[in-house]
Backbone atoms as SQL, in Angstrom:
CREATE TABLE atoms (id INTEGER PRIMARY KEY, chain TEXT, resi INTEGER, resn TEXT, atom TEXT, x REAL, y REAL, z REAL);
INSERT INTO atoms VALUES
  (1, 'A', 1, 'UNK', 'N', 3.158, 8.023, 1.486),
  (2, 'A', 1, 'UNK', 'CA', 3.250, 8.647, 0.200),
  (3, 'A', 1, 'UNK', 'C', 3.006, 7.579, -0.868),
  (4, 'A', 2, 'UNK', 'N', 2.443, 7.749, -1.778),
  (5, 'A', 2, 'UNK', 'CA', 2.298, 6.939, -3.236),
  (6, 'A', 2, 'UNK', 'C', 2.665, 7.663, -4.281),
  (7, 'A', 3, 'UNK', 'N', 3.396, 7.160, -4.942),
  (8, 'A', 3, 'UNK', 'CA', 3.587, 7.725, -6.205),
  (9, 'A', 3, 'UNK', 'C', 3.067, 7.019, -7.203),
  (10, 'A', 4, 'UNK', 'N', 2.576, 7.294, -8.366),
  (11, 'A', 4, 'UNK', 'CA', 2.243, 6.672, -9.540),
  (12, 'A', 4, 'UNK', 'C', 3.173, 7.050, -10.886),
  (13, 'A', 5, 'UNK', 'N', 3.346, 6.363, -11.939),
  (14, 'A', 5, 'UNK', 'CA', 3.723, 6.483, -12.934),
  (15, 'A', 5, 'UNK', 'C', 3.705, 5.261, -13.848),
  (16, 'A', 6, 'UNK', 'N', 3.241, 5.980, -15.113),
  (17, 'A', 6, 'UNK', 'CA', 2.637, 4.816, -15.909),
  (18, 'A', 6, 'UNK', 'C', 4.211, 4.229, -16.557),
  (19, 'A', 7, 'UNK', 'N', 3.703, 2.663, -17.013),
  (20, 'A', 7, 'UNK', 'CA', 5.100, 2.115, -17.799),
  (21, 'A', 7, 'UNK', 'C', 4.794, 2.015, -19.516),
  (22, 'A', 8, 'UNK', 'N', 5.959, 0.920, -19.524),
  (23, 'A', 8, 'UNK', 'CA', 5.912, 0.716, -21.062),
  (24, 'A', 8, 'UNK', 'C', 4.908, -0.347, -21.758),
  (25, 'A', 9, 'UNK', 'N', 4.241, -0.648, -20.678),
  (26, 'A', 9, 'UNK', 'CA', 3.390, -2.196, -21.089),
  (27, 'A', 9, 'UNK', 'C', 1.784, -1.544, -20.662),
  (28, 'A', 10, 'UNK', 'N', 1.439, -0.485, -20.462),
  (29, 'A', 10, 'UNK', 'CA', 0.425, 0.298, -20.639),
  (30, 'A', 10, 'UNK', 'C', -0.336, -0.179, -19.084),
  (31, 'A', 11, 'UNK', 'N', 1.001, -0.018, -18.230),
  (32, 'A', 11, 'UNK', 'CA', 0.177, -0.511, -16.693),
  (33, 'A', 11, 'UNK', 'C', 1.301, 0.569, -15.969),
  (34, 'A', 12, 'UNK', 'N', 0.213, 1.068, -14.847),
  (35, 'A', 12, 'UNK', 'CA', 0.836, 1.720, -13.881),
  (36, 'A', 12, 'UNK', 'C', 1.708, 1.325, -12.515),
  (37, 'A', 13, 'UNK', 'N', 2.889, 1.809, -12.792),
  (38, 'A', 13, 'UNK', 'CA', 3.371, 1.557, -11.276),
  (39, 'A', 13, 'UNK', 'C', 3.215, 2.118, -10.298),
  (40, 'A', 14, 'UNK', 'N', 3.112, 2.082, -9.235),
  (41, 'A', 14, 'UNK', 'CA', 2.758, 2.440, -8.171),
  (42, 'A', 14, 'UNK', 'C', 3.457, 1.862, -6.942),
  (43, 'A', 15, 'UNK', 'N', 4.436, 3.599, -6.494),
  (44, 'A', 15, 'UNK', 'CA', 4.992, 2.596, -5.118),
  (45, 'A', 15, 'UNK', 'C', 4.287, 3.506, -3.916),
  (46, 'A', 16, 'UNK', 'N', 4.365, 2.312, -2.991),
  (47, 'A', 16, 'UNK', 'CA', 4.200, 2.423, -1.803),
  (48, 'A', 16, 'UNK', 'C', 4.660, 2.996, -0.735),
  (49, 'A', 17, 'UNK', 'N', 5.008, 4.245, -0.092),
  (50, 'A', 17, 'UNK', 'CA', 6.120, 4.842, 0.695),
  (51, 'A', 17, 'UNK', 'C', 5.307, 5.018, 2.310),
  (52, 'A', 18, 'UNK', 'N', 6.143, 4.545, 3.347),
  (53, 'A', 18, 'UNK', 'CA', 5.791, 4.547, 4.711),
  (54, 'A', 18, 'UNK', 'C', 7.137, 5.108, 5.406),
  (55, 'A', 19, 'UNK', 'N', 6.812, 5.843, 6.331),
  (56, 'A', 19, 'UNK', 'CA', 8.081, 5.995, 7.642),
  (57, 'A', 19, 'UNK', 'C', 8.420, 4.645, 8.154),
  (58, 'A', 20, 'UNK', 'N', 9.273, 4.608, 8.199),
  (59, 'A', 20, 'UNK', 'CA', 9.800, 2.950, 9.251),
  (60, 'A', 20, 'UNK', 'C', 10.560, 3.549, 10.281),
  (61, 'A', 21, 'UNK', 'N', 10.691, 2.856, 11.423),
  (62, 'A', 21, 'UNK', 'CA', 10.918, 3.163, 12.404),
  (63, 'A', 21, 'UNK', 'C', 12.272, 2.056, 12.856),
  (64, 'A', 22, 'UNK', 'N', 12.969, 2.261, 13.210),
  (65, 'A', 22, 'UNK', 'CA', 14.036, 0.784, 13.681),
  (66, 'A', 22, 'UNK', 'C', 13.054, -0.371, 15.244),
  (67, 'A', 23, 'UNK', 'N', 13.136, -1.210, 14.504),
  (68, 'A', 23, 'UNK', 'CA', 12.735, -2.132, 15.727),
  (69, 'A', 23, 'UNK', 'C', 11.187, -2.245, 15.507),
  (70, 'A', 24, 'UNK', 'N', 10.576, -1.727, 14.057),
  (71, 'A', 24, 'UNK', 'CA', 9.349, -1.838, 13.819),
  (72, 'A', 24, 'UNK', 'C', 8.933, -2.886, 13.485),
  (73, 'A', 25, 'UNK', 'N', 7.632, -4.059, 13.229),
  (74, 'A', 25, 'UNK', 'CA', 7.510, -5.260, 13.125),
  (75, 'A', 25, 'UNK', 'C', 7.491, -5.525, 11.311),
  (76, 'A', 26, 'UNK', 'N', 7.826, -5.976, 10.423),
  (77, 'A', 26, 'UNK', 'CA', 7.749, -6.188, 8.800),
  (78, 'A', 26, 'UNK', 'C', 6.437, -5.338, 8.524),
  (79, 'A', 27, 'UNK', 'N', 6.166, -5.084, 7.484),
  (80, 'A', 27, 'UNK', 'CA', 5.226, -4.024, 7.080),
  (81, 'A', 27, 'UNK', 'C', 4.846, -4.643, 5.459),
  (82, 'A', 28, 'UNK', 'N', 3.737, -4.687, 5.209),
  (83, 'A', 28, 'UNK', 'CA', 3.622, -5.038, 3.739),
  (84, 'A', 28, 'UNK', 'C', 2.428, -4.482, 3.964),
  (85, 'A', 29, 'UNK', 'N', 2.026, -4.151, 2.521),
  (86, 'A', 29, 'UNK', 'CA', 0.764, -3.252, 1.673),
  (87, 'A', 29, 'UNK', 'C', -0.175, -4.588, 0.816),
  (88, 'A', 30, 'UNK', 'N', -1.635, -4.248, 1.640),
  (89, 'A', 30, 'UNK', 'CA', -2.598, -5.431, 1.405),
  (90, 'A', 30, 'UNK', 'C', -3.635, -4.923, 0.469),
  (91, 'A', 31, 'UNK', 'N', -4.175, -5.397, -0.488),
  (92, 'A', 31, 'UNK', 'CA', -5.394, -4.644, -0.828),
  (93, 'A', 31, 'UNK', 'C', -6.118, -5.779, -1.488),
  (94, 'A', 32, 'UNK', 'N', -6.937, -5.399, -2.786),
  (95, 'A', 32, 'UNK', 'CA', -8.064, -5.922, -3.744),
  (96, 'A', 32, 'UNK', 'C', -6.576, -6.122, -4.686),
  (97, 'A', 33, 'UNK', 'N', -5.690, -5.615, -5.009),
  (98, 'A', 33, 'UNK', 'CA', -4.786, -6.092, -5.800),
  (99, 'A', 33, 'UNK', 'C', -4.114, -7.300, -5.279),
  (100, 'A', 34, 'UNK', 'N', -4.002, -7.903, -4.181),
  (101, 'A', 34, 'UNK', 'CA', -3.183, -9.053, -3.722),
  (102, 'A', 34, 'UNK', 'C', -4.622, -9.552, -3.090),
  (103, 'A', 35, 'UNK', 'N', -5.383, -10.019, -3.079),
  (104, 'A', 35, 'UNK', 'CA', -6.634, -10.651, -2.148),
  (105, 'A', 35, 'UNK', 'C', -6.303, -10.184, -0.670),
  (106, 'A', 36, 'UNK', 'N', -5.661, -8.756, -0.160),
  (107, 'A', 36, 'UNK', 'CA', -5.800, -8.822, 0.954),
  (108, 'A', 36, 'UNK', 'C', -4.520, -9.645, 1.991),
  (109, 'A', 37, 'UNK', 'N', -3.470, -10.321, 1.550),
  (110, 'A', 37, 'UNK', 'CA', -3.029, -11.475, 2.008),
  (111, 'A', 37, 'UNK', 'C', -1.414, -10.660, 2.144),
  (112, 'A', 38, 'UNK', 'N', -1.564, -10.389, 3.804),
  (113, 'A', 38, 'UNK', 'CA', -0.455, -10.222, 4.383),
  (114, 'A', 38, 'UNK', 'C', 1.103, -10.735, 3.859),
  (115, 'A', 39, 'UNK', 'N', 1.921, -10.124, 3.609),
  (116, 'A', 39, 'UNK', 'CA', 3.429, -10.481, 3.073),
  (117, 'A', 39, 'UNK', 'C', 3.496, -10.627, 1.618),
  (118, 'A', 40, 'UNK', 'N', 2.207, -10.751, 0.923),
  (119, 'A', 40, 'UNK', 'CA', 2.077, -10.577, -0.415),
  (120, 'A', 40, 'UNK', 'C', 3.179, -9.369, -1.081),
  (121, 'A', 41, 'UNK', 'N', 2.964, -7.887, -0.564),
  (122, 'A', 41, 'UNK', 'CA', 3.644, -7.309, -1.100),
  (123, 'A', 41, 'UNK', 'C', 4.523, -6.634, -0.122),
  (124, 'A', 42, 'UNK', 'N', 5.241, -7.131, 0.410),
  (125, 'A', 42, 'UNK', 'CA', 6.442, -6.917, 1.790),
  (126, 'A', 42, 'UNK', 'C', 7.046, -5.641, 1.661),
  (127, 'A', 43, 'UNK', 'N', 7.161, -4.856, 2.566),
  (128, 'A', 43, 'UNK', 'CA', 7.545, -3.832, 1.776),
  (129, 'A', 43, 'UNK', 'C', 9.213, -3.570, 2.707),
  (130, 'A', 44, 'UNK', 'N', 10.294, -3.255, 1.836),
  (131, 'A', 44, 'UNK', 'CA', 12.037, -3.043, 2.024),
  (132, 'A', 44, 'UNK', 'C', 11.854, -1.424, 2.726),
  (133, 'A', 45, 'UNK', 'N', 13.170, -2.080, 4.109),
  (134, 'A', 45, 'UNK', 'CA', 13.105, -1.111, 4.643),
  (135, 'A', 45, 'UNK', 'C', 14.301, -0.222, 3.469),
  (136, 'A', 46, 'UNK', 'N', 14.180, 1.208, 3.848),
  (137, 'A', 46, 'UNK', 'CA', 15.196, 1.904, 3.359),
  (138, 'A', 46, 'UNK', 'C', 16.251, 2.639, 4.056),
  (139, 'A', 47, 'UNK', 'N', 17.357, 3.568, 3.630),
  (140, 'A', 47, 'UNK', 'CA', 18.416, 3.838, 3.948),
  (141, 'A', 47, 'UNK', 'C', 17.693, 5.432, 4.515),
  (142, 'A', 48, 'UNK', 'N', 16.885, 5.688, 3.893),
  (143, 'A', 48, 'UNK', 'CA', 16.157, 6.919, 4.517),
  (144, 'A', 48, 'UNK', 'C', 14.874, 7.605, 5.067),
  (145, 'A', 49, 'UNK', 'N', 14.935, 6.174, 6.354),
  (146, 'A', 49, 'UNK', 'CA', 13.887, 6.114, 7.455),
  (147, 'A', 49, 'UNK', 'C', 12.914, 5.798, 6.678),
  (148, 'A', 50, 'UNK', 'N', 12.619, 4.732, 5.881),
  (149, 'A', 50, 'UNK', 'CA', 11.096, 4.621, 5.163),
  (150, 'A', 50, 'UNK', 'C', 11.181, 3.036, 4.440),
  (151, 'A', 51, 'UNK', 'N', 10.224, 2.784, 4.163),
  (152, 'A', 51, 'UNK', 'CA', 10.241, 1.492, 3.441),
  (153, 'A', 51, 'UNK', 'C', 8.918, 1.928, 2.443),
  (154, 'A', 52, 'UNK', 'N', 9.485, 0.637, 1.453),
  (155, 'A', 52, 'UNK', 'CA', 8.420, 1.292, 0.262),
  (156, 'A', 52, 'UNK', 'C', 8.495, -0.039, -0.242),
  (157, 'A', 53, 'UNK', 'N', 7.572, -0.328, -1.435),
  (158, 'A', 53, 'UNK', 'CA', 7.203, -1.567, -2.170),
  (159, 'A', 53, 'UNK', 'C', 6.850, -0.979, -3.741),
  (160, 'A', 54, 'UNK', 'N', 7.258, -1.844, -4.858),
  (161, 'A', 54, 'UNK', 'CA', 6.330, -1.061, -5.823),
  (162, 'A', 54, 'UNK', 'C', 5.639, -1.957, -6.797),
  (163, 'A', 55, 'UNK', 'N', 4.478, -1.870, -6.769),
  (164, 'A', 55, 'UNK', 'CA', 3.371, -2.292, -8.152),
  (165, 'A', 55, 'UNK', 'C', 2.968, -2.153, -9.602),
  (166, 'A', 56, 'UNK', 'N', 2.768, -3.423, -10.196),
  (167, 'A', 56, 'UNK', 'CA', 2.454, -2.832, -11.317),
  (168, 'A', 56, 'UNK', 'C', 1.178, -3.027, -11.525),
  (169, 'A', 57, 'UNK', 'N', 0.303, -2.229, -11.745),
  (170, 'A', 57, 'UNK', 'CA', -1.492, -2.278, -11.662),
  (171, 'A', 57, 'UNK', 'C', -1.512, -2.018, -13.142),
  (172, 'A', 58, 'UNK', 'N', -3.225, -2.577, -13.002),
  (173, 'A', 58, 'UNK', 'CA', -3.913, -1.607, -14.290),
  (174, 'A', 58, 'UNK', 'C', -4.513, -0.299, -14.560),
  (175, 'A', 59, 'UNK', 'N', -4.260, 0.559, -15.208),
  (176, 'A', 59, 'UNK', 'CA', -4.503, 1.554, -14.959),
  (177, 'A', 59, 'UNK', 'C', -6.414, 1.827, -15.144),
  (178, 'A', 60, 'UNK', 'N', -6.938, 2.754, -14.703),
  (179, 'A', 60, 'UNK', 'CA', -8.427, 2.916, -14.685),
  (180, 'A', 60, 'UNK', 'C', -9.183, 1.789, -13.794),
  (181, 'A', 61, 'UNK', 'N', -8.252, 1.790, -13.131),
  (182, 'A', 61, 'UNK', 'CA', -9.002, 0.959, -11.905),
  (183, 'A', 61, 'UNK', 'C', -9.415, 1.948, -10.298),
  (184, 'A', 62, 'UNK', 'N', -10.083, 0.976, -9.444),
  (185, 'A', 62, 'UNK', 'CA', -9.903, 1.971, -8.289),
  (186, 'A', 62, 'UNK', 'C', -9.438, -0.004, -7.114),
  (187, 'A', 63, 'UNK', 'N', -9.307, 0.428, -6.481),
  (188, 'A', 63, 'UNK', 'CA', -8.066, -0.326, -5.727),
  (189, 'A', 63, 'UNK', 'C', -8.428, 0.005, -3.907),
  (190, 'A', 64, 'UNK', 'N', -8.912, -0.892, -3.615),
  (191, 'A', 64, 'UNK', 'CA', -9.174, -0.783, -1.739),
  (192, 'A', 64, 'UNK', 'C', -7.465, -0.930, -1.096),
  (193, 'A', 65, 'UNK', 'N', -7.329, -0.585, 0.119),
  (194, 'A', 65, 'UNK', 'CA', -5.864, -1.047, 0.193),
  (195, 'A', 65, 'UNK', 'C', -5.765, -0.373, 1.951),
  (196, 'A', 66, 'UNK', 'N', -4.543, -0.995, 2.236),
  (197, 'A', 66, 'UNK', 'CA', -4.167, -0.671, 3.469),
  (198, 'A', 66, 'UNK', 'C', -2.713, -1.147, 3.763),
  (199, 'A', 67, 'UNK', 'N', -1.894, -0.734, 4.810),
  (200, 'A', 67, 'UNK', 'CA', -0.866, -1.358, 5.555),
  (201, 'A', 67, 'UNK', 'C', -0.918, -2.518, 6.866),
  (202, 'A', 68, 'UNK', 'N', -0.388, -3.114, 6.651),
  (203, 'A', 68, 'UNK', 'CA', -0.618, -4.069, 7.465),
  (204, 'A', 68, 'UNK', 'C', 1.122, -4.414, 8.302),
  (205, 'A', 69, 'UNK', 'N', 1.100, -4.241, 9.641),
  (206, 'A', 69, 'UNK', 'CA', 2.590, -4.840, 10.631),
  (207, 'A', 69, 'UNK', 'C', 2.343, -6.135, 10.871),
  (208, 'A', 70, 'UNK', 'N', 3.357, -6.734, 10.371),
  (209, 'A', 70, 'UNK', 'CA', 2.994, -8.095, 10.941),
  (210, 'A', 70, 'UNK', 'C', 3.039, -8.143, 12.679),
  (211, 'A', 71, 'UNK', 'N', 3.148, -7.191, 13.622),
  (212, 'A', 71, 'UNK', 'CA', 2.241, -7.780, 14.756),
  (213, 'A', 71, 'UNK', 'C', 0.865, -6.973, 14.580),
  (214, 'A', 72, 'UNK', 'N', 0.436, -7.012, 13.776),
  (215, 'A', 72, 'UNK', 'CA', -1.373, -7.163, 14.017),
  (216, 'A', 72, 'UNK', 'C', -1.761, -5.777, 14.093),
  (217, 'A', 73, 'UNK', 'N', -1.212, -4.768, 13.635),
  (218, 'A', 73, 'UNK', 'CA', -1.605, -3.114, 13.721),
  (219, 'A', 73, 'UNK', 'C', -1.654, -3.305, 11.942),
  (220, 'A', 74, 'UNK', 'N', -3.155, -1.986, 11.792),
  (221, 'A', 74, 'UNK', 'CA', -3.643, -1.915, 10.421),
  (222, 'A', 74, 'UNK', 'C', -3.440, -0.381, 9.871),
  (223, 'A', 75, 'UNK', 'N', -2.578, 0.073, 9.096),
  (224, 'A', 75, 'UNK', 'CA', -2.262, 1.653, 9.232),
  (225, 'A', 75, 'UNK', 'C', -2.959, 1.968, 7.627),
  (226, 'A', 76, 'UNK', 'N', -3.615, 3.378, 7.818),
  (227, 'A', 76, 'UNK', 'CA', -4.007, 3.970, 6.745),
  (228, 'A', 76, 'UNK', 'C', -2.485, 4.675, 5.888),
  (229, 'A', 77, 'UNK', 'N', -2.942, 5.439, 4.687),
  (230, 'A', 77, 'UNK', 'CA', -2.015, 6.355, 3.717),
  (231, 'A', 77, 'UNK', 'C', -2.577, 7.322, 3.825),
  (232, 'A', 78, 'UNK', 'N', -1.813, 8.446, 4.278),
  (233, 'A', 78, 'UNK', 'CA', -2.903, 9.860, 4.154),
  (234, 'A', 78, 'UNK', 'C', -2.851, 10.152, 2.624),
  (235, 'A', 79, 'UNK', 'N', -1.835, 9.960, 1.526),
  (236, 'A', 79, 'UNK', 'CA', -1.669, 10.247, 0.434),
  (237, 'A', 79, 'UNK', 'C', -2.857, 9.204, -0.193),
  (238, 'A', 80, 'UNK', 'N', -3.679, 8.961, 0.364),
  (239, 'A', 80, 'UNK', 'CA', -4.802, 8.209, -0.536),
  (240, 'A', 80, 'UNK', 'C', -5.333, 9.102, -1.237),
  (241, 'A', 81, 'UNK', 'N', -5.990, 8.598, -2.442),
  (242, 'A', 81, 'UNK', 'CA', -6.807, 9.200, -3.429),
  (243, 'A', 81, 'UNK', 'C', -7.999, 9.441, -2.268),
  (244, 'A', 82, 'UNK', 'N', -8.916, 8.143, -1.328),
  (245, 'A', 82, 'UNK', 'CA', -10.170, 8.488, -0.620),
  (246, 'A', 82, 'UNK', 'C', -10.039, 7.702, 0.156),
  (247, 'A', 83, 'UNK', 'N', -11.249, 7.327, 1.306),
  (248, 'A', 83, 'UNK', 'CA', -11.268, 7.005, 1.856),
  (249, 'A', 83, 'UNK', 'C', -13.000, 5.987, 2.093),
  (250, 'A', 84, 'UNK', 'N', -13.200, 5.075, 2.690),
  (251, 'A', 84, 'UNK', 'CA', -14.421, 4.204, 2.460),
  (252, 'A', 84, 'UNK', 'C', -14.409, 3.776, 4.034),
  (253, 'A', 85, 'UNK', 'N', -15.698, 3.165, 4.734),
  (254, 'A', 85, 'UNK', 'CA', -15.741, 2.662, 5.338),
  (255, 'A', 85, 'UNK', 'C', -15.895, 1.078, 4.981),
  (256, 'A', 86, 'UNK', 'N', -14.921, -0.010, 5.777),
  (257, 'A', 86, 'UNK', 'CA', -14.983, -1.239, 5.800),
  (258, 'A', 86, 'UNK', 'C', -15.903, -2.105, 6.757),
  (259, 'A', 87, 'UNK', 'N', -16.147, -3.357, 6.404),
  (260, 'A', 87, 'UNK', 'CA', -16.832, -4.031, 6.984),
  (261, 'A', 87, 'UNK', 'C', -16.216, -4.771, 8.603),
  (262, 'A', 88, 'UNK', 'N', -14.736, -3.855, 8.631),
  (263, 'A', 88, 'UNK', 'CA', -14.551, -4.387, 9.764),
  (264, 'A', 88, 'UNK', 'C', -14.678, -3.211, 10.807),
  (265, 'A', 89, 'UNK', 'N', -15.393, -2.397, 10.729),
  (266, 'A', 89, 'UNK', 'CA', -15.357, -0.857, 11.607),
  (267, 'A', 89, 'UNK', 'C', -14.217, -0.083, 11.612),
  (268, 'A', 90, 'UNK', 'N', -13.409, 0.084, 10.349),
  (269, 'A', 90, 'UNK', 'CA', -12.529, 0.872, 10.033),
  (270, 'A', 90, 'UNK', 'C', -12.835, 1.664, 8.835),
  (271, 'A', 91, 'UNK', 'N', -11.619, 2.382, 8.158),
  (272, 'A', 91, 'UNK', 'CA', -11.416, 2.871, 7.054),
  (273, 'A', 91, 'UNK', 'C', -10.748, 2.099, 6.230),
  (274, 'A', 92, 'UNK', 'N', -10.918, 1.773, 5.171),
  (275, 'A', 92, 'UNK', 'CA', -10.158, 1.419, 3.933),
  (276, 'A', 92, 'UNK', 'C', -9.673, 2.409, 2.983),
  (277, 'A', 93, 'UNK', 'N', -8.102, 2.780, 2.329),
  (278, 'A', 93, 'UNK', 'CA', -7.889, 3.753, 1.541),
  (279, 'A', 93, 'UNK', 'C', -8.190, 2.901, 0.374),
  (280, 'A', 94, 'UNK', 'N', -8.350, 3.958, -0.287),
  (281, 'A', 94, 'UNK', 'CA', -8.393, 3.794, -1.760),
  (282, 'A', 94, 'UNK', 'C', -7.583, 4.641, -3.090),
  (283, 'A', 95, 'UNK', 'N', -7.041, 3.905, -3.818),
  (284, 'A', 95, 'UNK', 'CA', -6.422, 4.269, -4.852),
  (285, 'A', 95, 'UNK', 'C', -6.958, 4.135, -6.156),
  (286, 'A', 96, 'UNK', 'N', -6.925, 5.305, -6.823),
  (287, 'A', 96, 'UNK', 'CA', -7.367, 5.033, -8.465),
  (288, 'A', 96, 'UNK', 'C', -5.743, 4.978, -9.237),
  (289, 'A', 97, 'UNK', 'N', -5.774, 4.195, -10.031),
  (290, 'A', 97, 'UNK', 'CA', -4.952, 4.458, -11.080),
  (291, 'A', 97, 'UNK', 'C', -5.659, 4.554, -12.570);
């Protein structure tokens, strides 16, 4: 799930929402907003089966992105705005704000 909502400094937040599982490996959200770079935006497990992270972007952008486990599994968002093919023979989601 993603939610968006704009702030007071004329930038959108945007959090990040995943199922977590107990005994799952750390989970952080990679994209064109962090260069891609694992643990950048780590995402907290929660009290109700999920972990989430949240951003502050610019708004009128569009935004490549993905999940990343730190053991080495790459998970899509079905709540993406779209979807692209990547240069590594996957999908990349994509977000507009």
């Amino acid at each position: 799930m993603i939610k968006k909502a704009a702030d007071k400094n004329d930038k959108v937040k945007v959090t990040f929402v995943m199922p977590y599982s107990e005994g799952q490996a750390a989970m952080s959200v990679v994209g064109d907003f962090n260069e891609w770079q694992p643990g950048a935006a780590k995402m907290v497990k929660r009290n109700n089966g999920t972990c989430s992270v949240s951003l502050t972007l610019d708004p009128g952008q569009r935004y490549r992105f993905r999940y990343y486990l730190e053991d080495g599994v790459w998970l899509n968002d079905e709540a993406a705005d779209a979807y692209e093919a990547s240069e590594h023979d996957s999908e990349n989601c994509i977000l507009l704000t």
